[in-house]
Structures are given as C-alpha cells and as structure tokens.
N, C-alpha and C positions, 0 to 999 in steps of 0.2 A: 226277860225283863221288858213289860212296855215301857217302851222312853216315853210315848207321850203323856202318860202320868209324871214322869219324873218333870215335864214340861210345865204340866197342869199345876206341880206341885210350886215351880218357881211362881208361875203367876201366879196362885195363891201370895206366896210369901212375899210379891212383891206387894200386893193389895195389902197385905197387914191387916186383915179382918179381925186379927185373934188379939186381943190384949198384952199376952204376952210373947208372939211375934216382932208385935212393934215396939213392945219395951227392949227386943235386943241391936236396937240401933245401927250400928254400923255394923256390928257381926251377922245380922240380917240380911246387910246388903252384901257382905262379902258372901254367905252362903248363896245368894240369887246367882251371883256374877257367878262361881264355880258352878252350883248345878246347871244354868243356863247353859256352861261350854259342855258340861261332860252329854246331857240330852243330845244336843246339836251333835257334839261327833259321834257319839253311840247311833245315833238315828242313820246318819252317815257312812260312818262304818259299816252296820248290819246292810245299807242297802248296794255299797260297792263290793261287798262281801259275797252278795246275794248276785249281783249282776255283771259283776266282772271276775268273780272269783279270785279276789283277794284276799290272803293270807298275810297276817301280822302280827309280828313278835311284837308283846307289850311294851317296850322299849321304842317299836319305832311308830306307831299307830299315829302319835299327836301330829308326827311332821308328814305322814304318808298319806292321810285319809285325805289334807284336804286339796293331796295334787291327785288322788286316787278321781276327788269328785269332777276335774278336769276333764279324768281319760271317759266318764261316763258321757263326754259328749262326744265321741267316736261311735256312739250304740244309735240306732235308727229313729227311738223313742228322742232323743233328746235332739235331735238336728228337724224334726218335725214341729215340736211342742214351738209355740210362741217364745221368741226371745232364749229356747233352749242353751244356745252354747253361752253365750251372756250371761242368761242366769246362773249355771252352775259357776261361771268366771266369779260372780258374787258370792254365790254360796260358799267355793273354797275361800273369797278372801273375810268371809264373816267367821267361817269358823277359823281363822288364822287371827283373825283382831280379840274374837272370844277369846284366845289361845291366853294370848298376850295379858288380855283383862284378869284371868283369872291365874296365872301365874303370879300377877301382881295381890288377888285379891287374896291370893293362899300362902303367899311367903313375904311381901313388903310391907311390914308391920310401921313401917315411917309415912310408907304411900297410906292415905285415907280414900276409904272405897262412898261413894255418895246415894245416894237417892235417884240420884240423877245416872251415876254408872251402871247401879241394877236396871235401871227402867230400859237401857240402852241395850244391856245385854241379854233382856229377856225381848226384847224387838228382834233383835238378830238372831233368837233361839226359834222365834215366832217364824220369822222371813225364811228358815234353812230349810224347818218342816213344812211349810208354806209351798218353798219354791220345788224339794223335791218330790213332792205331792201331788202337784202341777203337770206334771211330767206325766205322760200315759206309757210307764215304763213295760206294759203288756195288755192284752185286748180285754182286762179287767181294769184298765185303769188305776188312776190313784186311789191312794187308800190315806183315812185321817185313824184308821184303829190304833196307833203305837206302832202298827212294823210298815216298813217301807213297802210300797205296794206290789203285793202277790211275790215280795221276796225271797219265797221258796226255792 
C-alpha cells in the first residue's frame, strides 16, 4: 500500500472538491481525522519496521509505533539531520494526539468532529510525512513516493 495516496486522498477530502464529499458534512470530517491517523502510522510503522526491525502484533502497533519513532533517534541518520531527535519527539507526539482525534472521530457519536478538527489532523498527517522525509535515513536520501525512504 502507498500511504501517500492514502494521505493525497484525505487532502482531497478535506478540500471538498466533489459535491457530494461535502454534502457528507461531519462524516466527511470524521473520515479525514481517521484516515489522516491510519497514513501517519502506517507511514511510520513501514519505516521503523524497515529501520529498526520492528515487529508488531496488530493489537499492539497503535501504542508501540509511536515510541518505536523515538528509538529511531539512536540511528546516525537522525542525530545528523537538523532538529532530528526534536523532530521525531514531535512526530511520536502527533501521531499519539492523531491517536486520540480519531478514536474520538470513530467511536464518540456525542463528540462532534469539525471542519476545524480535520484541517488539524490532516497538518499533523502532513508534518509526520514531512518530518520523516526530512531525515536522510541512507546515502539515497528521503523519499516523498509513499514508502519511507529506501525502506528496504
């Protein structure tokens, strides 16, 4: 799976191009806020997967990935890169507040999800792949194709 389509696809949805995107209102928003977390950790995932060799039962992924992206500042790429240990400090707490947004946006039928919460959760989906991108995690560099860079 490219995530970065799955990414491509929330900004779409949050732009509401289509007629009938934006006639589904707040279920609109709550699909952004969900796809936005699952890109972000998927994106995540595949690259501590790739670079720390990390292994994870589906059960524990959501609460592991985003202290997995922590230990990737022990690797030589990320204590080089500008703002490296920082950044991924950020990056796990975005995808931990993602967490939280889309828990809320897929099961709290009392909580109302806004205009205003997708546009937040698709910046923070923006900022994960952004930051870990950023990162020269091997002598080919970042990569914006969908996989984390040269995550073979």
């Amino acid at each position: 799976m490219d995530w970065a389509k799955l990414r491509d696809l929330v900004v779409a949805l949050e732009a509401g191009d289509a007629d009938a995107i934006a006639a589904a209102g707040e279920a609109r928003f709550r699909c952004i806020i969900s796809r936005a977390y699952y890109a972000a950790l998927c994106y995540a995932r595949d690259l501590t997967i790739a670079r720390l060799r990390e292994k994870y039962r589906p059960s524990e992924v959501h609460a592991r990935v985003p202290v997995a992206v922590l230990e990737l500042g022990r690797l030589p790429a990320a204590r080089w890169a500008p703002n490296g240990l920082n950044s991924l400090s950020k990056v796990s707490h975005d995808l931990e507040r993602l967490r939280r947004s889309r828990v809320t946006a897929d099961y709290d039928s009392d909580q109302s999800c806004t205009a205003e919460d997708a546009r937040r959760a698709v910046e923070m989906c923006r900022r994960v792949f952004a930051t870990l991108d950023r990162i020269p995690w091997d002598a080919a560099g970042p990569s914006s194709t969908g996989t984390p860079a040269n995550a073979s």
